[in-house]
Structure formats: C-alpha cells, structure tokens
N, CA, C and O of each residue as an XYZ file, in Angstrom:
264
protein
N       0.834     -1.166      0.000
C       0.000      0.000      0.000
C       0.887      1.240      0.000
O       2.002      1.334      0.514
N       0.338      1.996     -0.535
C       1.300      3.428     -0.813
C       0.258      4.656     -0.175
O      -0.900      4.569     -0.583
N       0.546      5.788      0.781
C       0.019      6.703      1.398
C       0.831      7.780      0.998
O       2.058      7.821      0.909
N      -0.334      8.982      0.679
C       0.434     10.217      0.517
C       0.256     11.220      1.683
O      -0.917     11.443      1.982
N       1.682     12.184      2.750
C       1.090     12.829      3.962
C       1.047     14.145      3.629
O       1.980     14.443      2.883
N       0.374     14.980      3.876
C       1.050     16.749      3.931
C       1.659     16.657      5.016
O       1.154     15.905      5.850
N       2.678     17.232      5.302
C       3.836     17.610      6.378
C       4.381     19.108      5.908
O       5.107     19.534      5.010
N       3.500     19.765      7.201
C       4.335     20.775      7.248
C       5.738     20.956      8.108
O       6.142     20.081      8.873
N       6.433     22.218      7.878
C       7.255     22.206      8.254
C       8.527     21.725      7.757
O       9.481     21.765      8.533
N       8.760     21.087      6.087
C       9.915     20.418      6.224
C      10.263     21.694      4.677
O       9.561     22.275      3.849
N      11.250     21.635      4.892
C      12.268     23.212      4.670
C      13.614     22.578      3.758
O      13.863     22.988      2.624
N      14.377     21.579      4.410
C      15.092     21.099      3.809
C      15.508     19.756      3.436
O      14.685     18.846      3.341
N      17.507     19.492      3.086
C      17.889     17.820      3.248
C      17.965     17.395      4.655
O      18.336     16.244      4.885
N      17.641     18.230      5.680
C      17.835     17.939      6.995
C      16.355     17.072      7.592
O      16.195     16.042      8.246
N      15.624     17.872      7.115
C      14.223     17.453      7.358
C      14.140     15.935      6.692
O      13.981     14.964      7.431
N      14.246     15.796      5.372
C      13.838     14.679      4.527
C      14.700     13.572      5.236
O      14.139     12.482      5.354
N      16.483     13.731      5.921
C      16.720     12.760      6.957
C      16.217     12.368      7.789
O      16.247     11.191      8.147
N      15.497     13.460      8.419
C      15.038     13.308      9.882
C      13.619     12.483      9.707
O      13.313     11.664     10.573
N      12.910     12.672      8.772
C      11.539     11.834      8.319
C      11.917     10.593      8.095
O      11.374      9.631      8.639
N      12.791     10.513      7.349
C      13.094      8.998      6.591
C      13.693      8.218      7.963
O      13.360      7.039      8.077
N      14.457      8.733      8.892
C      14.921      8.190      9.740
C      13.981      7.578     10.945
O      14.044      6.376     11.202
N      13.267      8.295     11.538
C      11.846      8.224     11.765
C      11.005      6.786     11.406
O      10.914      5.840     12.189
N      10.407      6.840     10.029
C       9.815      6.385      9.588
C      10.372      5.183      9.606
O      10.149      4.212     10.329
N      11.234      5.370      8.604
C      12.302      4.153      8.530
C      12.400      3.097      9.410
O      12.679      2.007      8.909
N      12.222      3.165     10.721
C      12.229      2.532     11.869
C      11.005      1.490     11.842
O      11.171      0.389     12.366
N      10.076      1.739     11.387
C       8.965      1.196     11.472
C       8.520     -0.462     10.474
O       8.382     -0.431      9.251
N       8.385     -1.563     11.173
C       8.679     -2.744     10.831
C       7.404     -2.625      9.268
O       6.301     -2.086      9.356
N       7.734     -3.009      8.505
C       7.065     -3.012      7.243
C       6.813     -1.868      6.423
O       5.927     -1.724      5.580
N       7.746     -1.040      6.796
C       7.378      0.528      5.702
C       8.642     -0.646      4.961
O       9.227     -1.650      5.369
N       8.632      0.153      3.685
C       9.210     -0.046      2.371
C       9.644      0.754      1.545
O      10.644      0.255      1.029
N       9.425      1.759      1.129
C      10.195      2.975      0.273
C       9.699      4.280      0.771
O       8.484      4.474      0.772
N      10.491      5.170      1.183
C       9.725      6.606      1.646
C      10.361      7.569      0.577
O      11.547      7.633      0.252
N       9.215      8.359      0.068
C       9.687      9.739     -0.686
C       9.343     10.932     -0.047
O       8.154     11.205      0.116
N      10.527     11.924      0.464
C      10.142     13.269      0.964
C      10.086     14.174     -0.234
O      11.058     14.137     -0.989
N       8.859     15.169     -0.584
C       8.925     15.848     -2.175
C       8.791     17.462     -1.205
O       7.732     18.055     -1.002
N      10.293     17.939     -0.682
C      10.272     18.953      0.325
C       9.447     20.731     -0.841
O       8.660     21.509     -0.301
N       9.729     20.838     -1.728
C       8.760     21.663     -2.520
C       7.130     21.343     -2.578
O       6.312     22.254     -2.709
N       6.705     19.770     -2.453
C       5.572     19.958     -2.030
C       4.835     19.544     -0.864
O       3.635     19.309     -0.722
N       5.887     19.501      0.010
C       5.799     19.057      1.377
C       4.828     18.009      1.463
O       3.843     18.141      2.189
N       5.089     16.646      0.562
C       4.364     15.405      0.780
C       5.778     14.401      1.550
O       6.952     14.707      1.760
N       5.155     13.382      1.760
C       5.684     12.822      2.288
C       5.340     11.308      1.948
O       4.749     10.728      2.859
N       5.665     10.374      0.524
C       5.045      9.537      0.134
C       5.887      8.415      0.495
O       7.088      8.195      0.342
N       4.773      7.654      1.104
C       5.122      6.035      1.937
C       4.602      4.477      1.247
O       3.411      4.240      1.042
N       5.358      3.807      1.038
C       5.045      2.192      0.444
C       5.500      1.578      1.678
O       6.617      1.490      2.188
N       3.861      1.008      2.174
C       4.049      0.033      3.637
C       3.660     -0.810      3.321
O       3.095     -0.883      2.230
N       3.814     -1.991      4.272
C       2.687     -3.741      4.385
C       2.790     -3.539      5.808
O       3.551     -2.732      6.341
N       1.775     -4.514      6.552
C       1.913     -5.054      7.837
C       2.928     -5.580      8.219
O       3.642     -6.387      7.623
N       3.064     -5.023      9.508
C       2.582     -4.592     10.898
C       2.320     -2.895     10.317
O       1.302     -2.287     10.648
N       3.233     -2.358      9.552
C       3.291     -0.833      9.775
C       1.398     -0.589      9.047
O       0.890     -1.252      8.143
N       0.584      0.866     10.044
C      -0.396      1.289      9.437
C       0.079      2.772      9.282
O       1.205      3.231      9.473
N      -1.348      3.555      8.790
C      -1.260      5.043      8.550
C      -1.247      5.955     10.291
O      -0.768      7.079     10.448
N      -1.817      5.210     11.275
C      -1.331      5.810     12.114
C      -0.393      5.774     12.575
O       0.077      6.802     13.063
N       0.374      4.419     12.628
C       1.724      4.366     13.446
C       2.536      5.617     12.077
O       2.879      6.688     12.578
N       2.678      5.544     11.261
C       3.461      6.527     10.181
C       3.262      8.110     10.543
O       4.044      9.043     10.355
N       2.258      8.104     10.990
C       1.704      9.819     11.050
C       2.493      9.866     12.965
O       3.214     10.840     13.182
N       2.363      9.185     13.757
C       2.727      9.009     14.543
C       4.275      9.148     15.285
O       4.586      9.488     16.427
N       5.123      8.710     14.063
C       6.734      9.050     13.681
C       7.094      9.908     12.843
O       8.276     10.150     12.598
N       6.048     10.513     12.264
C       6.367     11.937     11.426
C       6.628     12.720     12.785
O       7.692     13.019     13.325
N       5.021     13.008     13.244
C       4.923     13.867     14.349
C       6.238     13.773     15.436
O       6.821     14.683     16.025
N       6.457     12.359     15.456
C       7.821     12.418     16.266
C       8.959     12.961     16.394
O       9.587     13.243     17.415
N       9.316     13.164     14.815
C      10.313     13.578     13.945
C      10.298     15.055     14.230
O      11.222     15.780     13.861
N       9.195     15.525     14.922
C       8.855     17.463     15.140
C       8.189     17.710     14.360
O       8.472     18.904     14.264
N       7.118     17.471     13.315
C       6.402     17.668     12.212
C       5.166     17.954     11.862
O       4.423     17.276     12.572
N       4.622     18.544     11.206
C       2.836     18.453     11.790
C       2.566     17.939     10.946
O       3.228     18.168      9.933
N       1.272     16.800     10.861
C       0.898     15.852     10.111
C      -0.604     16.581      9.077
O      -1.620     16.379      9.743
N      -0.906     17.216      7.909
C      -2.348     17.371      7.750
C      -2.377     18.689      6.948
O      -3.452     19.178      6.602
C-alpha cells in the first residue's frame, strides 16, 4: 500500500533525513519519498506498519501531520 502525507514544516535535506529516519524505523514501511517543494511525504508500507503508526513518527520527527 502506498500513502500520501502533507507535512508541514519540512524546509530542507535535513528534514527529509530526519523523516526517513523516523519512519524508517517502522517494521514493514518499504520505500519513503520526501517531495520537500511539495511538502508530501510519500510512503510504500505492508503489515505490521499502518497510517497511524506513520503519522505518529512523522509527528515524532517534530512535524505536523495534515
């Protein structure tokens, strides 16, 4: 499954680390794209990982999710 997030707040290559790193963590994500000009944040998951645990480690990351 592939999810697209708005995330505000992300500005730069610092940010798109700090998301991917984040995210990354999470057992069954699979490819993350940060598109920092249009502040999406596009995710390819399977189970265990869902859309809340993901929005959940954005927000972690310092981010606002929406």
């Amino acid at each position: 499954m592939q999810k697209e997030f708005k995330v505000q707040g992300i500005t730069c290559v610092h940010c798109v680390d700090k998301i991917e790193k984040f995210v990354g963590e999470i057992d069954g994500v699979g490819h993350i794209d940060v598109d920092v000009d249009k502040k999406l944040v596009a995710v390819t998951f399977q189970a265990p990982a869902d859309e809340k645990g993901i929005i959940a480690a954005i927000e972690d990351a310092g981010y606002e999710v929406g």
